[in-house]
C-alpha positions as CSV (number, residue, x, y, z in Angstrom):
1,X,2.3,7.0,-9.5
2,X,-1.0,6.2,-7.3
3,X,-2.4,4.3,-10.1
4,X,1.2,2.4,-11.2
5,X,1.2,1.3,-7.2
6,X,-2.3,0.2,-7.2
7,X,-1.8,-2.1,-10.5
8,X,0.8,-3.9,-8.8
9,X,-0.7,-4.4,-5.6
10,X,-3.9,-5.7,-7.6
11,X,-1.8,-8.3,-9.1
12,X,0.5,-8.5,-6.0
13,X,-2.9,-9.8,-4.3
14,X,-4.1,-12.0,-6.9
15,X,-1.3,-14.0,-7.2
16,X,-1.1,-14.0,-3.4
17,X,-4.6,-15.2,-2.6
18,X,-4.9,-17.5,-5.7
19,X,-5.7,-20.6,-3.9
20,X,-7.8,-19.4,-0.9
21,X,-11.0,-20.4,-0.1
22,X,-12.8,-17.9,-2.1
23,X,-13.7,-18.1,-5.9
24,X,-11.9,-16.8,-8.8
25,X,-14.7,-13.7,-9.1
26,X,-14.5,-12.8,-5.3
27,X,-10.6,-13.4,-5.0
28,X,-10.3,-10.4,-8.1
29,X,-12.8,-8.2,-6.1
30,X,-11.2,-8.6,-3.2
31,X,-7.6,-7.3,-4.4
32,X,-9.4,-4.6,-6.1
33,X,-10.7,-3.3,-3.1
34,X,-8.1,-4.4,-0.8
35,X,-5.3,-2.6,-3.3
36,X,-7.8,0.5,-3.4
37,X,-7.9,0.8,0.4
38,X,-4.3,0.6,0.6
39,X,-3.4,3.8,-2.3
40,X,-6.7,5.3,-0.2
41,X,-4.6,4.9,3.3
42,X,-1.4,5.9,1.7
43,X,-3.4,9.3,0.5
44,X,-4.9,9.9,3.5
45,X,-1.4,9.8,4.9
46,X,0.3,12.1,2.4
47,X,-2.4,14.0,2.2
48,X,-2.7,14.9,6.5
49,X,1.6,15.6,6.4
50,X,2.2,12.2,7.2
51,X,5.0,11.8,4.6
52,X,7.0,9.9,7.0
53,X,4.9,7.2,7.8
54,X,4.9,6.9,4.3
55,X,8.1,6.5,3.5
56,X,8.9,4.6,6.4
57,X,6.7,1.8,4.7
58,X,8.9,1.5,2.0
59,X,12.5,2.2,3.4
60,X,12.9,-0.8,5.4
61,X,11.7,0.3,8.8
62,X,9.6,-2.5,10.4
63,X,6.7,-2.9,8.8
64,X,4.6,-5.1,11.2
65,X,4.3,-1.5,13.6
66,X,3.9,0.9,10.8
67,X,0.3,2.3,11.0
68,X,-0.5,1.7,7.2
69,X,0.5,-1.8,7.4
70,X,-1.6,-2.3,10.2
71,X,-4.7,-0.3,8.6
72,X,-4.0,-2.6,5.9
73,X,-4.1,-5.8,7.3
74,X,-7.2,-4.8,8.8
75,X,-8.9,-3.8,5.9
76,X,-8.3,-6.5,4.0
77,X,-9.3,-9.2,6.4
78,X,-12.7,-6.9,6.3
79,X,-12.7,-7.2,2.9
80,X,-12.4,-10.6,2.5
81,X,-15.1,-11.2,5.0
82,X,-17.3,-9.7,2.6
83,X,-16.6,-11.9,0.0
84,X,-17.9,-15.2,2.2
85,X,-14.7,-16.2,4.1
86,X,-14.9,-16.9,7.5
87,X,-13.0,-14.4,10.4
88,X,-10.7,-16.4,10.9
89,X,-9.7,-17.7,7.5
90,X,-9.9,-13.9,6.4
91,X,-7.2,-12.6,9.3
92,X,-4.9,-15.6,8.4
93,X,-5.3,-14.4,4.6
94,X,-4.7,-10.5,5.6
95,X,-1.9,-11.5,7.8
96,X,-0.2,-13.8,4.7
97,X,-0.7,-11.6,1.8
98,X,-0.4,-7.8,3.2
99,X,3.6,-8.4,4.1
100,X,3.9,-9.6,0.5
101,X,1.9,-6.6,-1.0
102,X,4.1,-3.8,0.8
103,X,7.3,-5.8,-0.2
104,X,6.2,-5.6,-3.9
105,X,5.5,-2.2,-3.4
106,X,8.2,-1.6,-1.7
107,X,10.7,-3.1,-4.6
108,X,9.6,-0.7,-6.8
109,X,11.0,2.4,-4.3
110,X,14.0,0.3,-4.2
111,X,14.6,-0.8,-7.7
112,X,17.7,0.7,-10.2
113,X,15.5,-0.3,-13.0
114,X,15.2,2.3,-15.5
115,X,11.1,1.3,-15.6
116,X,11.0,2.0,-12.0
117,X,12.5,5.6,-12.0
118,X,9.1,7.5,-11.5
119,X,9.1,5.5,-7.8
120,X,10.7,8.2,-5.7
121,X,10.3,8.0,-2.1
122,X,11.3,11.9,-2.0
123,X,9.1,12.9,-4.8
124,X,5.9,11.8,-2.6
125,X,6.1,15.3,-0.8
126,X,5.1,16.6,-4.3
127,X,1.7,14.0,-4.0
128,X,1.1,16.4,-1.1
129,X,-2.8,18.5,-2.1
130,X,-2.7,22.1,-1.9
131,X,1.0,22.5,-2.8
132,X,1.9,22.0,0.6
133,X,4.7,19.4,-0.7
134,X,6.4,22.0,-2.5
135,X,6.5,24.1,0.7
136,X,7.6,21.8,2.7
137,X,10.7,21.3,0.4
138,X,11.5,25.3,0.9
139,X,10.9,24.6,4.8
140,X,13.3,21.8,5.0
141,X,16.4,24.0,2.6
142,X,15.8,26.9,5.0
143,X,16.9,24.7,7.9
């Protein structure tokens, strides 16, 4: 699923930042990246028990206080500083394109499309190292 989500956001960013100040060859590294921080923040989360932040993301809660949105705002205005574009031109970029990325993202939780079955909100407890996913299922059905 990591890999499906980070596809999309690649192209979710590309078509996003397609006329910024940056060329064509920067513009594709910088969604690489900035797509690749984002699945690498989303881990991070999953992986320390923060399912819910998680899922929060994509259910709807507000986005704009969620700490992965934040993280990847952030990241991507550092990443596209890297690439040659001023502070300031790189924060109004981050702050344009990251609300657009998580919505994308966030379709694919949502959708009834057949193609979109495998994105389960509730099946990222099993994305969880360790099997601790699995046991945190049991927890929750004893309670």
């Amino acid at each position: 699923m990591f890999e499906q989500l980070k596809n999309i956001a690649i192209q979710k960013l590309m078509t996003k930042m397609a006329s910024n100040a940056l060329g064509s060859s920067e513009t594709s590294e910088a969604a690489t990246e900035g797509a690749g921080a984002i699945m690498d923040s989303i881990k991070s989360k999953i992986g320390g028990g923060k399912i819910d932040e998680v899922k929060a993301l994509f259910s709807g809660e507000n986005m704009e206080s969620n700490g992965i949105f934040q993280e990847a705002k952030s990241k991507m205005s550092e990443i596209l500083q890297s690439k040659g574009m001023s502070a300031e031109e790189a924060t109004a970029e981050a702050e344009s394109a990251t609300p657009d990325l998580i919505a994308g993202l966030k379709e694919k939780f949502e959708s009834s499309d057949s193609a979109d079955a495998g994105f389960d909100l509730g099946a990222l407890t099993n994305l969880i190292p360790g099997n601790a996913g699995d046991l945190l299922n049991k927890a929750k059905n004893l309670f």
